[in-house]
MARTI-155924 format. One line per 2 residues: their letters; for each residue x, y, z of C-alpha. Coordinates in steps of 0.1 Angstrom, whole numbers, m for minus. Layout:
N
A = X Y Z | ...
! end
This chain:
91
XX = 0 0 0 | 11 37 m7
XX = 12 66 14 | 11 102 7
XX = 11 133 34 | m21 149 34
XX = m8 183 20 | m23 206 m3
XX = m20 197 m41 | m11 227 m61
XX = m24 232 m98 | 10 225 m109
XX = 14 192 m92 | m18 183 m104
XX = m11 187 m139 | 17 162 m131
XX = m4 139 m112 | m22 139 m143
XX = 3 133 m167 | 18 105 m147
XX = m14 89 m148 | m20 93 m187
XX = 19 79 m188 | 12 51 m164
XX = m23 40 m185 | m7 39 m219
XX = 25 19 m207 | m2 m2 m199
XX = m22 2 m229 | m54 8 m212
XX = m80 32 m220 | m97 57 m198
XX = m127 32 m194 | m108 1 m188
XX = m86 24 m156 | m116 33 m143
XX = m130 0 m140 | m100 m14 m126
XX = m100 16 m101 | m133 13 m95
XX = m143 46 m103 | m161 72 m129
XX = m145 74 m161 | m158 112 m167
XX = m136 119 m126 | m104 102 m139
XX = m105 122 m172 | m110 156 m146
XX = m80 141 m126 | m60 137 m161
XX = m70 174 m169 | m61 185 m135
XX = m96 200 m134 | m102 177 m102
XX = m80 170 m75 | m76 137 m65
XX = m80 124 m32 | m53 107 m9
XX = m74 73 m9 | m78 76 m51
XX = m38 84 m56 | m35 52 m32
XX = m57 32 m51 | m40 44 m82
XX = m8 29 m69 | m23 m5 m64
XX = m35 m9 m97 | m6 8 m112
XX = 16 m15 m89 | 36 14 m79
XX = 49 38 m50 | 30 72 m47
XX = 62 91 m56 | 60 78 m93
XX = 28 96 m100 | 48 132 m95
XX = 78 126 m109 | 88 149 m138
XX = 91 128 m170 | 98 135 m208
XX = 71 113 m229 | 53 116 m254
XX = 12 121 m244 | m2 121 m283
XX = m7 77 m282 | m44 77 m279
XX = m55 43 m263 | m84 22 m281
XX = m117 27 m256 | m121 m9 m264
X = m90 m24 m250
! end
């Protein structure tokens, strides 16, 4: 299981929390809909999350880790990669 401080998430990191998570679906080659079923969640409040138009919660960024099967510090490192792969909704 992760952990992650309860501190306040700035618009910056959350643009980066968001691009981690876009990086870490299409290494998998899973679409928005097929994340969110594994995470158990909305497909429309992982695509606010990706957009950081949402912030995400300490217990969704922990969840994220598990299906991810990484640590918490992953999802805000800064990376160069490439965010144009689009990811069939099918897959």
């Amino acid at each position: 299981m992760c952990k992650i401080d309860n501190k306040t998430i700035t618009n910056e990191t959350s643009i980066l929390l968001g691009k981690n998570i876009v990086y870490f679906r299409q290494l998998n080659n899973w679409s928005q809909d097929t994340l969110s079923t594994k995470l158990g969640s909305d497909k429309a409040y992982l695509s606010q999350i990706e957009n950081a138009k949402r912030s995400a919660s300490t217990e969704y960024i922990d969840r994220l880790c598990r299906v991810f099967n990484i640590k918490a510090e992953e999802l805000f490192k800064e990376r160069n990669f490439d965010l144009k792969k689009r990811v069939d909704s099918k897959k």
